[in-house]
PLY file of the C-alpha trace (Angstrom):
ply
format ascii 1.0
element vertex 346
property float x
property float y
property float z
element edge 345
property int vertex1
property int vertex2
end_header
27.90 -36.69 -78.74
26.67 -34.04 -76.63
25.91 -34.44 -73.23
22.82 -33.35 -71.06
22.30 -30.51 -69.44
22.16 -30.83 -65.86
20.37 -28.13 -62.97
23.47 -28.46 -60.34
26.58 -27.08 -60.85
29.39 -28.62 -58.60
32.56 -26.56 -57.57
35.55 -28.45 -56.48
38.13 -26.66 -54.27
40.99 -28.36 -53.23
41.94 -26.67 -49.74
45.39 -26.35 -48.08
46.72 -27.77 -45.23
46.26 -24.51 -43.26
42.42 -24.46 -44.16
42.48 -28.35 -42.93
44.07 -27.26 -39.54
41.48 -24.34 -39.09
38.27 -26.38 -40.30
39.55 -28.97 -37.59
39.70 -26.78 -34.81
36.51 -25.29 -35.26
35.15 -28.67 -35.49
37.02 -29.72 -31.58
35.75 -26.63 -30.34
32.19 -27.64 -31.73
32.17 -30.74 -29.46
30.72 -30.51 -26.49
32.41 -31.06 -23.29
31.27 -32.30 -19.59
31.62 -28.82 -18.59
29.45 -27.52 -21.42
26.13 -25.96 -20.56
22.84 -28.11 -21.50
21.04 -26.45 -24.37
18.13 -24.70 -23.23
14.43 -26.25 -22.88
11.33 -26.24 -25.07
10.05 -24.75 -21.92
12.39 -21.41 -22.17
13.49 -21.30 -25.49
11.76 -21.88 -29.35
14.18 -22.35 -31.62
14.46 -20.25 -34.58
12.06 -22.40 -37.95
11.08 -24.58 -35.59
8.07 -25.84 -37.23
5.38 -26.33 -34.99
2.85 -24.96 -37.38
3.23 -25.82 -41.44
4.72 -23.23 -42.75
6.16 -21.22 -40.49
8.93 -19.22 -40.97
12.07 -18.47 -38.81
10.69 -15.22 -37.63
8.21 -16.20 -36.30
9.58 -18.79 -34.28
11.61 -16.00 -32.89
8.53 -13.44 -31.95
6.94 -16.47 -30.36
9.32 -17.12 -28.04
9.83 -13.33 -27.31
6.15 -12.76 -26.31
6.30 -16.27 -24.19
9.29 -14.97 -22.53
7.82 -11.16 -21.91
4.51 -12.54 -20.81
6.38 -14.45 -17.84
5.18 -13.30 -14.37
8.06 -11.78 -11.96
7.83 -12.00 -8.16
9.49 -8.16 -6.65
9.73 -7.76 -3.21
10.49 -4.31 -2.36
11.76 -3.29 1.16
8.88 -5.84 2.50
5.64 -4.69 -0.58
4.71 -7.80 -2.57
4.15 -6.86 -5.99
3.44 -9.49 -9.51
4.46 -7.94 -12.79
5.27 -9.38 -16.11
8.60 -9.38 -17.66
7.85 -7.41 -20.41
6.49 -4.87 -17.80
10.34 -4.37 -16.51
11.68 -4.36 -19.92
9.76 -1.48 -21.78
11.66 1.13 -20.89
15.45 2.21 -20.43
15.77 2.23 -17.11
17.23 0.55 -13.98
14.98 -2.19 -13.94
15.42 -3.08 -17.55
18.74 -3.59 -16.71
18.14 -5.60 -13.75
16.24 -8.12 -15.66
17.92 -8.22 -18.71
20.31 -10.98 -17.55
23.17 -8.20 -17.29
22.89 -7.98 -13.58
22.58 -10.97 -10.75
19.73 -11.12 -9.04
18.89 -11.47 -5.19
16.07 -13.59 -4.21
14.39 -15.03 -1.29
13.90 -19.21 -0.78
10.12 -18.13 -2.11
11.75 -16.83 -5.17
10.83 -13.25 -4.78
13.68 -10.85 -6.04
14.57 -8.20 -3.63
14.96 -4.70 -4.32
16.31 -2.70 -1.28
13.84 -0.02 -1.26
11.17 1.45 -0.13
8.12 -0.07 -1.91
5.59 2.90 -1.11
5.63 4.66 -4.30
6.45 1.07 -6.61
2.43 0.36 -7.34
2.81 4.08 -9.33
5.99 2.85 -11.04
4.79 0.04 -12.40
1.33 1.81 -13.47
3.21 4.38 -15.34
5.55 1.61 -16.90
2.20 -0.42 -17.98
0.27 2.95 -19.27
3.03 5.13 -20.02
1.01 7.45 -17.67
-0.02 7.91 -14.13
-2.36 9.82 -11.52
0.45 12.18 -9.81
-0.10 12.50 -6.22
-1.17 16.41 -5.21
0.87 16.14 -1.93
4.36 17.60 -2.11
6.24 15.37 0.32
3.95 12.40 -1.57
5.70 14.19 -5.12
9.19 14.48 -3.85
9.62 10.69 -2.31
7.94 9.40 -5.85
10.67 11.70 -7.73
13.65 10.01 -5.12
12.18 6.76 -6.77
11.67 7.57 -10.45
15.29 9.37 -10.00
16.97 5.90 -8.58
15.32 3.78 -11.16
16.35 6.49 -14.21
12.96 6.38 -15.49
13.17 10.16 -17.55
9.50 10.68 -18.34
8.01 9.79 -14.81
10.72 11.98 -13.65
10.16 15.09 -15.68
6.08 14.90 -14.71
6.70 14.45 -11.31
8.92 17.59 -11.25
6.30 19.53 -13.37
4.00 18.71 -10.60
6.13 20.19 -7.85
6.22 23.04 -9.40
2.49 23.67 -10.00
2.23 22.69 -6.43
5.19 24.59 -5.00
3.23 28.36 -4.38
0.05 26.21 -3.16
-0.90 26.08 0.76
-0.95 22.50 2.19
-2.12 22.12 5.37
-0.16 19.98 8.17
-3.31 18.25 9.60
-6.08 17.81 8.02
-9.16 16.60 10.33
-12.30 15.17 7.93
-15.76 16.14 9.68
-18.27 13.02 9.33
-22.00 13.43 8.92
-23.70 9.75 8.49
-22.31 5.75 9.55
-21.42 5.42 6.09
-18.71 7.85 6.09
-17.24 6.37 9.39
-16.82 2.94 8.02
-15.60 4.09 5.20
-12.84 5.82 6.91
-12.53 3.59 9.43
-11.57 0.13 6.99
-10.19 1.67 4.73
-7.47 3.85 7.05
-3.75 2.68 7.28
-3.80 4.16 11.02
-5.26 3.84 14.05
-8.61 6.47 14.27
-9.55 8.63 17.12
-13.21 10.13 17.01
-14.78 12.84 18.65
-18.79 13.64 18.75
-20.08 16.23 19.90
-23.91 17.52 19.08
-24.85 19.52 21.99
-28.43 19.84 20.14
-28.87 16.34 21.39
-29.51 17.00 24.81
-33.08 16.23 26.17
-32.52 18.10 29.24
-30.93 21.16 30.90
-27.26 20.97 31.50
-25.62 21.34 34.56
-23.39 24.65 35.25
-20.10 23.63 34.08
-21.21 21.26 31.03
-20.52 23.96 28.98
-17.23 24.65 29.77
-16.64 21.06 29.71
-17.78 20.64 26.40
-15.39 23.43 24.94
-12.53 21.72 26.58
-13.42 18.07 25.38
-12.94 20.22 21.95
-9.99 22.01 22.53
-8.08 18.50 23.39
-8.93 17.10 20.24
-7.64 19.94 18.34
-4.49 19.35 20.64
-4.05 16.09 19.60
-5.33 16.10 16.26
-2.28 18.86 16.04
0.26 16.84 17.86
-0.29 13.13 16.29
-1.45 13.78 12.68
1.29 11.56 11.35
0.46 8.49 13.22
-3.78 8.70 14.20
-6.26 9.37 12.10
-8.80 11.84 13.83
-12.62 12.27 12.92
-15.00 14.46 13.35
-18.61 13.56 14.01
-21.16 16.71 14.35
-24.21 14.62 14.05
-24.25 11.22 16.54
-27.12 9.24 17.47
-28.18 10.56 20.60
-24.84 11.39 22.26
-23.39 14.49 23.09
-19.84 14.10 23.57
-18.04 10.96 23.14
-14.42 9.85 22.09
-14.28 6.33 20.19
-10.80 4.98 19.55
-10.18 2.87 16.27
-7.63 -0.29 15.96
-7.18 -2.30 12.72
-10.69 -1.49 11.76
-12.68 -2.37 15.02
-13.32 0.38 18.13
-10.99 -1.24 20.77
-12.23 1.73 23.24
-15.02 4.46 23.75
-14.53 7.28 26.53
-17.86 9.02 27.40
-18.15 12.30 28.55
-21.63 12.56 29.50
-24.09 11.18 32.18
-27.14 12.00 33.73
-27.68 13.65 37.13
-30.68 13.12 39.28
-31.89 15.87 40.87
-34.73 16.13 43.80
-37.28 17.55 40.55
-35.41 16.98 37.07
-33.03 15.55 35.57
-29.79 17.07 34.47
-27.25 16.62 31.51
-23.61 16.72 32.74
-21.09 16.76 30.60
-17.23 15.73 32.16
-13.84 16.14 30.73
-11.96 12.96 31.84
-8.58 14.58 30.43
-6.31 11.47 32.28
-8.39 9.07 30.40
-8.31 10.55 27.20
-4.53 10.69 27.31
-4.03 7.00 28.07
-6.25 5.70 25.38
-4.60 8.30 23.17
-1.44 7.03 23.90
-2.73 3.29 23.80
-4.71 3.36 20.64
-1.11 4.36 18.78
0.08 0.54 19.45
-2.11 -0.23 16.54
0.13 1.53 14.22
1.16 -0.25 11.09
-0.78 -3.11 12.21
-3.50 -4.42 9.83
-4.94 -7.62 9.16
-5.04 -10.65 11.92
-1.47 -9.18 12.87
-2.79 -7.57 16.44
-1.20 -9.47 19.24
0.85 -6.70 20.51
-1.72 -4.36 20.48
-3.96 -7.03 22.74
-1.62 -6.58 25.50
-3.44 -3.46 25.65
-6.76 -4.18 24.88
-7.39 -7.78 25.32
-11.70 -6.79 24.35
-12.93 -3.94 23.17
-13.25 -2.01 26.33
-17.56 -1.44 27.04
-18.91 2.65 27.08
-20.53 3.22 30.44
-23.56 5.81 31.10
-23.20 6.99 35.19
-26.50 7.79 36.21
-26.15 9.38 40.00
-28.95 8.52 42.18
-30.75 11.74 44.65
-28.59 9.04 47.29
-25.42 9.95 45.56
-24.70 6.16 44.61
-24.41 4.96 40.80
-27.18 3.29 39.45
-26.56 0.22 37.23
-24.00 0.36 34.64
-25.03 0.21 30.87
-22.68 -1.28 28.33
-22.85 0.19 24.91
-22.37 -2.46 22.42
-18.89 -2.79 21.05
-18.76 -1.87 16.94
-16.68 -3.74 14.51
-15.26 -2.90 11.15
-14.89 -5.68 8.39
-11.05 -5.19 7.66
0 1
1 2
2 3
3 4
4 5
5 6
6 7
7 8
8 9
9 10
10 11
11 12
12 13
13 14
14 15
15 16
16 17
17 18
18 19
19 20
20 21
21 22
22 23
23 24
24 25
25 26
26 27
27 28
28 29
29 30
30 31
31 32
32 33
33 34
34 35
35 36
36 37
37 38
38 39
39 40
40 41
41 42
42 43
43 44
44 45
45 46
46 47
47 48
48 49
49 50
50 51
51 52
52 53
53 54
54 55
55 56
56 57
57 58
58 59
59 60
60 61
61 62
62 63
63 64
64 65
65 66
66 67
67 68
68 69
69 70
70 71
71 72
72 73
73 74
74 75
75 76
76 77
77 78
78 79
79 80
80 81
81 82
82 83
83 84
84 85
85 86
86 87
87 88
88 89
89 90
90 91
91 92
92 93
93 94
94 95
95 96
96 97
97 98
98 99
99 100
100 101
101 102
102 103
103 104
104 105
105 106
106 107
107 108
108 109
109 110
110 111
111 112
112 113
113 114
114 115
115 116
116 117
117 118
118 119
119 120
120 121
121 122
122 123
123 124
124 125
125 126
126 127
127 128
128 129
129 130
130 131
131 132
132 133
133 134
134 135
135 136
136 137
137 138
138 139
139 140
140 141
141 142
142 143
143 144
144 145
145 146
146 147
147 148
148 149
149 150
150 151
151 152
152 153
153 154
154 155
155 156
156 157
157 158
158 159
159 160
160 161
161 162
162 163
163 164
164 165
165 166
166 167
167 168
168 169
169 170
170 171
171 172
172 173
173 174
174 175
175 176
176 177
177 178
178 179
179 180
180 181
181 182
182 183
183 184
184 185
185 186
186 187
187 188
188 189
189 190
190 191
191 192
192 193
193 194
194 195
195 196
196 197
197 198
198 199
199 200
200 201
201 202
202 203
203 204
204 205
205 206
206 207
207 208
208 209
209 210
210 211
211 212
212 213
213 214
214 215
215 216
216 217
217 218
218 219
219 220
220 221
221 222
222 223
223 224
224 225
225 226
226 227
227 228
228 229
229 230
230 231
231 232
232 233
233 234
234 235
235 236
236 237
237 238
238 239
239 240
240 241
241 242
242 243
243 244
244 245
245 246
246 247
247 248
248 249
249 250
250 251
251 252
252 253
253 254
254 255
255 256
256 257
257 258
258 259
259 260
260 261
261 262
262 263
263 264
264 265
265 266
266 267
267 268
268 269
269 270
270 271
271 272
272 273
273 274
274 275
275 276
276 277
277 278
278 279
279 280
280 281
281 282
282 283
283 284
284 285
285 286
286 287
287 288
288 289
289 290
290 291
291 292
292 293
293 294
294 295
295 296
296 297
297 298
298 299
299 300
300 301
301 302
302 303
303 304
304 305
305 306
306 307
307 308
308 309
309 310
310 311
311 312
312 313
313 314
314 315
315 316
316 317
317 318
318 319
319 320
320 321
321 322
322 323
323 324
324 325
325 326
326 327
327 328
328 329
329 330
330 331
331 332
332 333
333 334
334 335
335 336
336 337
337 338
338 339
339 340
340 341
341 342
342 343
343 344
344 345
């Protein structure tokens, strides 16, 4: 009698004793110990055909839980600049931080769980950008180009490197000047320079056209010198003030306004008015002394933004109130008139 065909086919092997001792220490090292690590979560880790949709297939699983992992925010703190990026951010390129982040290196984080990076974190906004874009706005500075090449350099990122030199080079026969003093013309232009400056601002107006009346014999002179000190200083502290130009006022002639963390903490004002037996007079004075010290005050502001300004109050504990001397034909001061103190949303 034949027999019935059947779909399976069964093999028998009969294995050896070595096979048995092999397939039993595979199995031993299969069990999992005390000292084992748990298996990871749902949380961080979809398993390969795990099913959560009907039919879906073990690849998928797998890009899933790629893109959940890449799309994971990271906390950097670099030397003291806060930045948020996304893992997948870090890991698009070869470079340093790829490797940082790949689970290759350990980590150093503070109890907020932001990772510190010991360095400097002015040029890491444009490192990121170009990592997210694959391109970035250069900046047309040289020293700004040769500290963002240090960086590129340090994290081995190739292409930001090779554009940042290419931009030295176009700007290597250019002229770039050491101080460069912006000349205002309207309110707008103030504030605008005034909030949005990381450094204290020293102003200077002078518009001699706005005199009503004649000056006195050594206003002129005066004036010129009130000038020349700016330029001085403009010169001198570059790197650490801010200094403005203003060539159109509102009435004054000469006046120095001193900038702090977005608000005037002090005005110096050079001009009064002189009563004389039949007119009046316009002099202009050149209060040098006082100049200096609110120079030299206004710098304690420096670095400072925000609501972070109680070292620079042991300076100036109010903004400090412009006064107008008028001189009486008596030779005493009339009545002092505070200018209103101007503030600057931060």
């Amino acid at each position: 009698m034949e027999a019935a065909p059947t779909d399976t086919l069964i093999l028998y092997h009969q294995i050896s004793e070595e096979e048995k001792v092999e397939r039993d220490r595979v199995m031993a090292e299969c069990v999992p110990t005390p000292d084992s690590p748990e298996p990871p979560s749902d949380e961080e880790y979809l398993p390969v055909g795990s099913g959560e949709e009907e039919g879906e297939s073990g690849g998928s699983g797998v890009l899933k839980a790629q893109t959940k992992e890449h799309s994971r925010y990271i906390k950097l703190n670099v030397g003291g600049a806060l930045f948020t990026t996304t893992l997948g951010t870090l890991l698009k390129e070869d470079n340093m931080l790829r490797a940082m982040f790949s689970g290759r290196m350990e980590l150093q984080t503070d109890e907020d769980g932001w990772v510190l990076i010991d360095r400097s974190g002015k040029h890491f906004g444009l490192i990121l950008n170009f990592l997210r874009d694959g391109s970035v706005a250069l900046p047309e500075s040289k020293k700004e180009c040769t500290e963002l090449l240090a960086e590129a350099k340090f994290y081995l990122i190739d292409d930001l490197s090779d554009a940042v030199e290419l931009q030295l080079a176009k700007l290597k026969d250019e002229y770039e000047p050491g101080c460069r003093v912006p000349v205002i013309t309207s309110p707008e232009e103030e504030h605008l320079i005034v909030s949005s400056s990381s450094k204290p601002v020293v102003k200077l107006l002078y518009n001699r056209g706005s005199n009503k009346y004649s000056y006195t014999p050594n206003s002129d002179d005066n004036l010129l010198k009130n000038i020349e000190l700016f330029d001085k200083l403009s010169v001198r502290f570059s790197s650490r003030i801010k200094f403005i130009k203003d060539i159109v006022g509102r009435g004054e002639i000469c006046c120095w306004a001193f900038y702090g963390n977005a608000r005037k903490v002090a005005e110096v004002c050079c001009e009064s008015i002189v009563y004389a037996t039949d007119r009046k007079h316009t002099k202009i004075e050149f209060p040098e002394a006082k100049i200096l010290e609110e120079t030299l005050n206004i710098m304690l502001y420096e670095g400072i933004r925000g609501e972070d300004t109680g070292i620079a109050r042991t300076a100036h504990i109010e903004p400090t109130s412009r006064t107008r001397r008028n001189r009486t034909p008596e030779g005493f001061l009339s009545e002092d008139q505070p200018a209103q103190s101007q503030q600057f949303p931060s």
